[in-house]
Chimera marker file (.cmm) of the C-alpha trace (Angstrom):
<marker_set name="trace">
<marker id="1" x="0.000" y="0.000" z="0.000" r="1" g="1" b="0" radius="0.5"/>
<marker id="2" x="1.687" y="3.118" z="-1.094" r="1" g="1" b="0" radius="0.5"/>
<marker id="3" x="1.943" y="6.165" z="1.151" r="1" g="1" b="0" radius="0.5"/>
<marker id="4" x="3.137" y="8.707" z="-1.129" r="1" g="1" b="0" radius="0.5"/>
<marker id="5" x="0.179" y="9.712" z="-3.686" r="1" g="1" b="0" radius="0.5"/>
<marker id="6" x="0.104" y="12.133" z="-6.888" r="1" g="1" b="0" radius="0.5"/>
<marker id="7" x="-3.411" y="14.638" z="-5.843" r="1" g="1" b="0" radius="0.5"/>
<marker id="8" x="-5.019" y="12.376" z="-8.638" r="1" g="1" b="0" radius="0.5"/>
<marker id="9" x="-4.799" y="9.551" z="-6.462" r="1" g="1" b="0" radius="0.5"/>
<marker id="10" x="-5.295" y="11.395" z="-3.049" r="1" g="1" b="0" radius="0.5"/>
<marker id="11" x="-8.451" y="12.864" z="-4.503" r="1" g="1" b="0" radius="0.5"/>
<marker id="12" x="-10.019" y="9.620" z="-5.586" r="1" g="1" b="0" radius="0.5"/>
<marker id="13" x="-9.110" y="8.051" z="-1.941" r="1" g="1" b="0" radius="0.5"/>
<marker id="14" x="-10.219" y="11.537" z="-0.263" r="1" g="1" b="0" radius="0.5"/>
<marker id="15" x="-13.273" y="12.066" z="-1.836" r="1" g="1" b="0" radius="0.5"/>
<marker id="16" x="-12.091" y="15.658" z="-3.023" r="1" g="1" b="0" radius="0.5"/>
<marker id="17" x="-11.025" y="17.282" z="-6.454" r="1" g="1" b="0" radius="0.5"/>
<marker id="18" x="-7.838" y="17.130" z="-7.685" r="1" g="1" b="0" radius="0.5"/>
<marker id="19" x="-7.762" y="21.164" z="-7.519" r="1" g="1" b="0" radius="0.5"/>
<marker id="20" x="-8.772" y="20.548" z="-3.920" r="1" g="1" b="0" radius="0.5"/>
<marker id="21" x="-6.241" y="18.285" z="-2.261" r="1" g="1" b="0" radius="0.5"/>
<marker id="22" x="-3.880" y="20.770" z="-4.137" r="1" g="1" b="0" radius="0.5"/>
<marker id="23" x="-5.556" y="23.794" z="-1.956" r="1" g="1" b="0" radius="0.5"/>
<marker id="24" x="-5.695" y="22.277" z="1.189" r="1" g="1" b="0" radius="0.5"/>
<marker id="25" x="-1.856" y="20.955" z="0.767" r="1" g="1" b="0" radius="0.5"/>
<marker id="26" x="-1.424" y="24.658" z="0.430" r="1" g="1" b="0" radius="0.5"/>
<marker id="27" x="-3.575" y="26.001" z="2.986" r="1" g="1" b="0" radius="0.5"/>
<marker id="28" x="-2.758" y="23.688" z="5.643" r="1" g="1" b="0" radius="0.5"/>
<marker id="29" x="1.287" y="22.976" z="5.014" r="1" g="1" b="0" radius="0.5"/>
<marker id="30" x="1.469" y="19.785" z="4.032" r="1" g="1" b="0" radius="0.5"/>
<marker id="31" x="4.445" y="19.637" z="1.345" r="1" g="1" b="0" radius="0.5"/>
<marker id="32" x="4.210" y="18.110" z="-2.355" r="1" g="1" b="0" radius="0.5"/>
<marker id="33" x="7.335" y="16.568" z="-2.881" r="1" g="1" b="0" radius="0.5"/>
<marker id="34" x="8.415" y="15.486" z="-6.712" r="1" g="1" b="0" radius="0.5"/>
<marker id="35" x="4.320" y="15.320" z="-7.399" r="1" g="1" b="0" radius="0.5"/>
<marker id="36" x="3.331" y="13.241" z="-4.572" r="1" g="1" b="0" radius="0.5"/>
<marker id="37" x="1.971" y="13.878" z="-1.066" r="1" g="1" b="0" radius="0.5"/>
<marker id="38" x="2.236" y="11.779" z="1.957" r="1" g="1" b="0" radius="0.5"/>
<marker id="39" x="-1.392" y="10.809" z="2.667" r="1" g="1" b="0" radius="0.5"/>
<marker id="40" x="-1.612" y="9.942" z="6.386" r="1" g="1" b="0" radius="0.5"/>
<marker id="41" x="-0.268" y="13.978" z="6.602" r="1" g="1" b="0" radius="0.5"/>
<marker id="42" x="-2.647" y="15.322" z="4.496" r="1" g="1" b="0" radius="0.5"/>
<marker id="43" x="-5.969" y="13.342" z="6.246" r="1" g="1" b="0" radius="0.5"/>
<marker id="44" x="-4.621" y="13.770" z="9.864" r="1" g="1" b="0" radius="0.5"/>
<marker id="45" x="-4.273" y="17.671" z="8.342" r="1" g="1" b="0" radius="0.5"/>
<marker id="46" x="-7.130" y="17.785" z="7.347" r="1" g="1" b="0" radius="0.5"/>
<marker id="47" x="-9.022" y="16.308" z="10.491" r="1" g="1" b="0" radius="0.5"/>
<marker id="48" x="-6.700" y="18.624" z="13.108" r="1" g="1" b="0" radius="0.5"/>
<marker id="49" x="-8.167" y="22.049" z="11.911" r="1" g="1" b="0" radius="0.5"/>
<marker id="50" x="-11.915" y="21.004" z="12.187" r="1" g="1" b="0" radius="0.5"/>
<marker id="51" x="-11.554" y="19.621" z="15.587" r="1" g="1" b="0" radius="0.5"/>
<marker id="52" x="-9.199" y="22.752" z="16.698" r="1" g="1" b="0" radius="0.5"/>
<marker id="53" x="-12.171" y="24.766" z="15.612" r="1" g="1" b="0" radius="0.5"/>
<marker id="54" x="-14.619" y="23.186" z="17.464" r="1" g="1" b="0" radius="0.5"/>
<marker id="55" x="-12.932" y="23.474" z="20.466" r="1" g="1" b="0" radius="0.5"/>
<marker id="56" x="-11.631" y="26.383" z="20.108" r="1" g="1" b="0" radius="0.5"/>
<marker id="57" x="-13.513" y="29.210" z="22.373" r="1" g="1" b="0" radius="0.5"/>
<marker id="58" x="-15.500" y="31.858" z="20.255" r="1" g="1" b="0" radius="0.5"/>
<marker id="59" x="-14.220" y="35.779" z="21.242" r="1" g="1" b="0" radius="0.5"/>
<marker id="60" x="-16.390" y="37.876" z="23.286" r="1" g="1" b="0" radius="0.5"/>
<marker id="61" x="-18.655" y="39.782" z="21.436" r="1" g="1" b="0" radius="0.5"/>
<marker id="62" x="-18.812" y="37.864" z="18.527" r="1" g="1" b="0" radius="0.5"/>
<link id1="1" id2="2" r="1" g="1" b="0" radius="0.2"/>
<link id1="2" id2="3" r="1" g="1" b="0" radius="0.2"/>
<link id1="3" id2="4" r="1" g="1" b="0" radius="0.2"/>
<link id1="4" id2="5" r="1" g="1" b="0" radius="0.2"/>
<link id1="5" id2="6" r="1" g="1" b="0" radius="0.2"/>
<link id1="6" id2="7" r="1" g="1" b="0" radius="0.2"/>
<link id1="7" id2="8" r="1" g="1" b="0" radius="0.2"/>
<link id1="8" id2="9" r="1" g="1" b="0" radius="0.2"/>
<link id1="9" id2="10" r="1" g="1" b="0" radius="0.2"/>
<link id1="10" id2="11" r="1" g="1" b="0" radius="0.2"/>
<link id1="11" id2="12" r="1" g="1" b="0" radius="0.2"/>
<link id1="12" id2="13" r="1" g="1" b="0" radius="0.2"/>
<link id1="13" id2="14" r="1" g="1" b="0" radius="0.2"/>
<link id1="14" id2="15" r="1" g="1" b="0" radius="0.2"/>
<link id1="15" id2="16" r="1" g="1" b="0" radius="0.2"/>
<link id1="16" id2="17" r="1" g="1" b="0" radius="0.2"/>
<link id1="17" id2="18" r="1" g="1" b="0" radius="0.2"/>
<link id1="18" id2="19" r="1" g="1" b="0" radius="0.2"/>
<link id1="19" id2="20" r="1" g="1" b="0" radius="0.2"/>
<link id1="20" id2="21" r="1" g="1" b="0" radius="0.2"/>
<link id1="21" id2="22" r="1" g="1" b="0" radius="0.2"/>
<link id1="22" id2="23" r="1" g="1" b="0" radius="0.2"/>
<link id1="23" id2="24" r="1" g="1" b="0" radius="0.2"/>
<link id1="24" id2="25" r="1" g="1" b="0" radius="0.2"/>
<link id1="25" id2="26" r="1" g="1" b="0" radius="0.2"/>
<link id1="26" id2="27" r="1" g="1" b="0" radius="0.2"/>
<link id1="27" id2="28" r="1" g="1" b="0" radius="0.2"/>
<link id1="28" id2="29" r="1" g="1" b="0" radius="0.2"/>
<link id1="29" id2="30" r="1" g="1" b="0" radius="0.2"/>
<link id1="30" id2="31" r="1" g="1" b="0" radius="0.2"/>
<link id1="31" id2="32" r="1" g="1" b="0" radius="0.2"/>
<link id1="32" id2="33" r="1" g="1" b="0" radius="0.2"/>
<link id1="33" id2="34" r="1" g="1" b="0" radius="0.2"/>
<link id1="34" id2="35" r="1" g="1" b="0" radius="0.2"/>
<link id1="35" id2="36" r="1" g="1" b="0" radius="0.2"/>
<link id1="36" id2="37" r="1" g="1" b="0" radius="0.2"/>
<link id1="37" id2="38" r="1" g="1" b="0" radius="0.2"/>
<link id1="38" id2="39" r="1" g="1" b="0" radius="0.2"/>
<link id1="39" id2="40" r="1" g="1" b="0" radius="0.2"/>
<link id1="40" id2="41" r="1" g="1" b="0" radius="0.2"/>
<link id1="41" id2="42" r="1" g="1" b="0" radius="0.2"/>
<link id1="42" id2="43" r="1" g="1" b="0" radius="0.2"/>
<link id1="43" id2="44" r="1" g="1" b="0" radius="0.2"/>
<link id1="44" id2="45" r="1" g="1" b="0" radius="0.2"/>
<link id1="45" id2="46" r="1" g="1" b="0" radius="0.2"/>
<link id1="46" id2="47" r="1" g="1" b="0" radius="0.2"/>
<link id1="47" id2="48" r="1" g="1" b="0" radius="0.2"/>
<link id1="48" id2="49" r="1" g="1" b="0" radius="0.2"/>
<link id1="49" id2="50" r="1" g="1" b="0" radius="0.2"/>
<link id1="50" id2="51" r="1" g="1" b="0" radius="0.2"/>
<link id1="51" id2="52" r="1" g="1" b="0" radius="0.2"/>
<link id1="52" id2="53" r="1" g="1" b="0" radius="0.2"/>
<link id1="53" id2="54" r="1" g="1" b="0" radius="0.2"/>
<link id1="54" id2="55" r="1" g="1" b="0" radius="0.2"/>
<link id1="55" id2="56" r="1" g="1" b="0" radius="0.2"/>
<link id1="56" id2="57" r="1" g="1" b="0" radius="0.2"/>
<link id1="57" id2="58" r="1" g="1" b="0" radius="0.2"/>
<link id1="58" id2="59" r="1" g="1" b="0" radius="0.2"/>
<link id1="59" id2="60" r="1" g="1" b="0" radius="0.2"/>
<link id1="60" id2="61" r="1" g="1" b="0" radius="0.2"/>
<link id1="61" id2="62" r="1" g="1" b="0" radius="0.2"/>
</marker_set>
């Protein structure tokens, strides 16, 4: 089972566009080496920020 996925192939596992995995890799740090992208990063990424969110207290006044 390979590890290390072109956004093609993380897309079709993921559920998401290609164009998407590509966005999130950007918007959440997770590198794209030589084309491919190290898939237990990108879904752990991709869970951390939802559950941060949640958690994370809303600022008075808002």
């Amino acid at each position: 089972m390979a590890n290390h996925l072109t956004p093609t192939e993380l897309a079709r596992e993921s559920g998401l566009e290609r164009r998407d995995v590509i966005l999130k890799c950007i918007e959440l740090g997770v590198p794209i080496f030589n084309g491919r992208i190290d898939k237990t990063l990108f879904l752990s990424s991709l869970r951390e920020p939802s559950a941060a969110s949640a958690q994370r207290p809303q600022p008075a006044g808002a």
